[in-house]
C-alpha positions as CSV (number, residue, x, y, z in Angstrom):
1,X,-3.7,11.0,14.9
2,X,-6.2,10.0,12.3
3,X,-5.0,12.8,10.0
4,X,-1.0,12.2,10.7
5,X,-1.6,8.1,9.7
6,X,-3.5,9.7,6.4
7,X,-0.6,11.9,5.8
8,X,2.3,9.2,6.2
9,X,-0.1,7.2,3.7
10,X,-0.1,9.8,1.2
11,X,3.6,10.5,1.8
12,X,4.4,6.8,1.1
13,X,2.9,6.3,-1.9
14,X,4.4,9.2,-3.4
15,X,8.1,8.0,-2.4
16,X,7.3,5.2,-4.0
17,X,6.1,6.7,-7.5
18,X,9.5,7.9,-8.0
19,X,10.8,5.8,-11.0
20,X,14.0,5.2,-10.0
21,X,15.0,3.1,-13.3
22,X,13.7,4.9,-15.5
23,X,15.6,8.1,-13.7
24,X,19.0,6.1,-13.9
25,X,18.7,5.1,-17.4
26,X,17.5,8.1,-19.1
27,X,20.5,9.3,-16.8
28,X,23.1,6.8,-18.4
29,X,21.5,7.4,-22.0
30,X,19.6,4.1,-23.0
31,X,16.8,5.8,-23.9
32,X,12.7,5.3,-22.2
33,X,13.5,2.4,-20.4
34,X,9.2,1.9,-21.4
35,X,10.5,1.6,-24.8
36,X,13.1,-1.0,-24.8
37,X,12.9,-4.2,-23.1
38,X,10.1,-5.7,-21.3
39,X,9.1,-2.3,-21.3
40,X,8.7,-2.4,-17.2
41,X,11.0,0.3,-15.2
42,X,11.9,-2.0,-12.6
43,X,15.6,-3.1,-11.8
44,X,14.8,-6.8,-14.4
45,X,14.3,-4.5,-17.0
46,X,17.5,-2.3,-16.4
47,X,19.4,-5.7,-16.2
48,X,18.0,-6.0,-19.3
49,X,18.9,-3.0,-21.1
50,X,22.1,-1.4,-18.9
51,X,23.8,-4.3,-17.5
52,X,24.2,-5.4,-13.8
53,X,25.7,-2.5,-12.1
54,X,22.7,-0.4,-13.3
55,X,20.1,-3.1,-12.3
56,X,21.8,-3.5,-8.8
57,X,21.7,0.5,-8.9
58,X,18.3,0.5,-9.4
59,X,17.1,-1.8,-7.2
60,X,19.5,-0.4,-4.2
61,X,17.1,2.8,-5.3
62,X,13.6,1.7,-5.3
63,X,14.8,-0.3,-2.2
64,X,15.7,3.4,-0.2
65,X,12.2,4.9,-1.3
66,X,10.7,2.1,0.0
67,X,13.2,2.4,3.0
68,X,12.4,6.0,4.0
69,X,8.2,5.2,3.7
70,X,8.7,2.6,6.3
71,X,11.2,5.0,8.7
72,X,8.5,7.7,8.6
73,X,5.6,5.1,8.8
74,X,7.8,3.8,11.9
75,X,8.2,7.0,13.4
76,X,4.7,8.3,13.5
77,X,2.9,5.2,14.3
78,X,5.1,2.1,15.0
79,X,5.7,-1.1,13.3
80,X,2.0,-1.7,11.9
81,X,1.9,1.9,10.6
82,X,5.3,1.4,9.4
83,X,4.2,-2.0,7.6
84,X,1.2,-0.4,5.9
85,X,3.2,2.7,4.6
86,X,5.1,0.3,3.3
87,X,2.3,-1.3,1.2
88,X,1.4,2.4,0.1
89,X,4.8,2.7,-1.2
90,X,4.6,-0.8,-2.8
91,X,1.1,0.7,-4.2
92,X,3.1,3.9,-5.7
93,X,6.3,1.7,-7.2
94,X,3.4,-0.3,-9.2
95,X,0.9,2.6,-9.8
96,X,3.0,5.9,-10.4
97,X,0.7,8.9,-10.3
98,X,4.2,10.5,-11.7
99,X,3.5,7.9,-15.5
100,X,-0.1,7.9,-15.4
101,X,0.2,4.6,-12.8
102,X,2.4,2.6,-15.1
103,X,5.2,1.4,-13.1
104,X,7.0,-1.7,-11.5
105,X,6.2,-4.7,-10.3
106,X,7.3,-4.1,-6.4
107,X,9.9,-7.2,-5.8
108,X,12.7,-4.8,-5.0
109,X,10.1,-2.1,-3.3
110,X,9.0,-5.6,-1.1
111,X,12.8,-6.1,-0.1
112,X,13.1,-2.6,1.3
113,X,9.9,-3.3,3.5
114,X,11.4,-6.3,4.4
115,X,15.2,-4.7,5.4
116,X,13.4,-2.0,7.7
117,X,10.6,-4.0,9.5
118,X,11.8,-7.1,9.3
119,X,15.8,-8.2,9.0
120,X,15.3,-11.7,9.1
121,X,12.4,-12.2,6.7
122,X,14.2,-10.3,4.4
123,X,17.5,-12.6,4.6
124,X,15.2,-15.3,4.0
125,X,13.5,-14.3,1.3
126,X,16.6,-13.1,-0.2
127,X,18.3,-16.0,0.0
128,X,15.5,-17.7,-1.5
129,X,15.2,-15.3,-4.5
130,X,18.5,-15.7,-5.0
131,X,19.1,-19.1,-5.4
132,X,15.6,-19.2,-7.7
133,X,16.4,-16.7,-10.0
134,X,20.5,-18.0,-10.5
135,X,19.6,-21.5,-10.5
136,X,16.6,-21.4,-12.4
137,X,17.2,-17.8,-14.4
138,X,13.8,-17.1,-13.8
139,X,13.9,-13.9,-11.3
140,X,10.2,-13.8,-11.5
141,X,9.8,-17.5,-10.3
142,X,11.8,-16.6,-7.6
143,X,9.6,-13.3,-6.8
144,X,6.5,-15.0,-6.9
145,X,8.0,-17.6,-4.3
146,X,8.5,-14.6,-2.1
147,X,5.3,-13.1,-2.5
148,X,3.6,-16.2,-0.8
149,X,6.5,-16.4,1.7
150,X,6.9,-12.8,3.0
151,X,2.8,-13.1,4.4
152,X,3.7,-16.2,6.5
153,X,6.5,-14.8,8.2
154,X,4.5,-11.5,8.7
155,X,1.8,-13.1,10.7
156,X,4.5,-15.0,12.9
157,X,5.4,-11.3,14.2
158,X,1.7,-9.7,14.4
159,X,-1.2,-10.3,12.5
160,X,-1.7,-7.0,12.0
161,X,1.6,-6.9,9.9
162,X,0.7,-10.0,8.5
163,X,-2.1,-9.0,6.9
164,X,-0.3,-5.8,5.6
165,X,2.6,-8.0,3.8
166,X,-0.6,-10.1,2.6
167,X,-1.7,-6.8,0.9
168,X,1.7,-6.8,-0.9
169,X,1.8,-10.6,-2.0
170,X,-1.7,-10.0,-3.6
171,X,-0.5,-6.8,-5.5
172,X,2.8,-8.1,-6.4
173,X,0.8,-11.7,-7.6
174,X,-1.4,-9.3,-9.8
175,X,1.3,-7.4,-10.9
176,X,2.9,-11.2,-11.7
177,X,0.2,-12.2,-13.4
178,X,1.5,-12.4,-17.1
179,X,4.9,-13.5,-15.8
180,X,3.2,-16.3,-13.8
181,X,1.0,-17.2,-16.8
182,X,3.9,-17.5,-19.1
183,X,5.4,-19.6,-16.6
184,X,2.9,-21.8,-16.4
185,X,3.2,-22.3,-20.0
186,X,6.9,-22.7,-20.2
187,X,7.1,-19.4,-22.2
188,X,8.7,-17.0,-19.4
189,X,11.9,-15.6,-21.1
190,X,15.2,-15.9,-18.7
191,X,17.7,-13.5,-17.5
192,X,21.1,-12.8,-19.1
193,X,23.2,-11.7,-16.5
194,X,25.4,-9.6,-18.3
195,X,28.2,-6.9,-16.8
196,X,28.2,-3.5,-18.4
197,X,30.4,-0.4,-17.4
């Protein structure tokens, strides 16, 4: 049993390596999504660079990597299993073994955790990004919001999950971290929601 949790662990974290934006927009011919931008190959950046059907592609993406770590987590070893794949995908979004571990910074790889395990912690933090990032334009005020949100509502269904979805606020924070410094400051640059074709 040991050996099957270790596999579904390893399996996770390699779903979530794939580089879903950087995939689609190489794809759709903008170039190294690492070269334009913010330089990150999450869906913010794609927003960024290919408009909002690609960002909304992208995230829809990382979100169904995400998605299958949890199912396989799930069916293996049940909803803490499921809960901790889930961080080992989170893990793989931000540390790609595929780009020598430069990668995202796991909001939309969170929200696939969250769809699986979880339905109504992810309408809520949803609905809170949401109206963060539109009202405010800051997407990452709104992430960091639901990085200290999704723990709580984790440990309302089992402490054991809690404390995986605590994993992932701490490693989305850190990944955060020059966002949330710029915000502090008042430097944090705001999103343009644009429509491309």
């Amino acid at each position: 049993m040991i050996f099957e949790y270790i596999v579904v662990i390893i399996v996770a974290y390699l779903l979530g390596s794939i580089p879903m934006g950087l995939i689609l927009t190489r794809l759709m011919g903008k170039g190294d999504l690492r070269q334009v931008g913010s330089g990150n190959i999450g869906a913010t950046n794609v927003l960024r660079v290919g408009g909002l059907r690609a960002a909304a592609a992208t995230w829809v993406l990382d979100m169904a990597k995400v998605i299958a770590a949890v199912l396989i987590g799930m069916s293996v070893g049940g909803d803490v299993l499921a809960a901790w794949a889930g961080f080992a995908a989170v893990v793989g979004h931000c540390y790609p073994i595929w780009l020598r571990f430069r990668g995202g910074k796991g909001i939309s790889a969170l929200f696939g955790i969250l769809l699986v395990s979880n339905p109504l912690a992810f309408l809520v933090c949803g609905v809170e990004w949401l109206v963060v990032a539109l009202s405010t334009g800051y997407s990452s005020l709104g992430a960091v919001v639901v990085f200290c949100l999704m723990p709580i509502l984790g440990f309302v269904t089992d402490w054991r999950i809690g404390l995986a979805y605590l994993a992932i606020g701490l490693l989305c924070c850190w990944r955060h971290r020059a966002n949330i410094s710029r915000l502090l400051n008042g430097t944090e640059s705001k999103i343009e929601w644009k429509w491309k074709k």
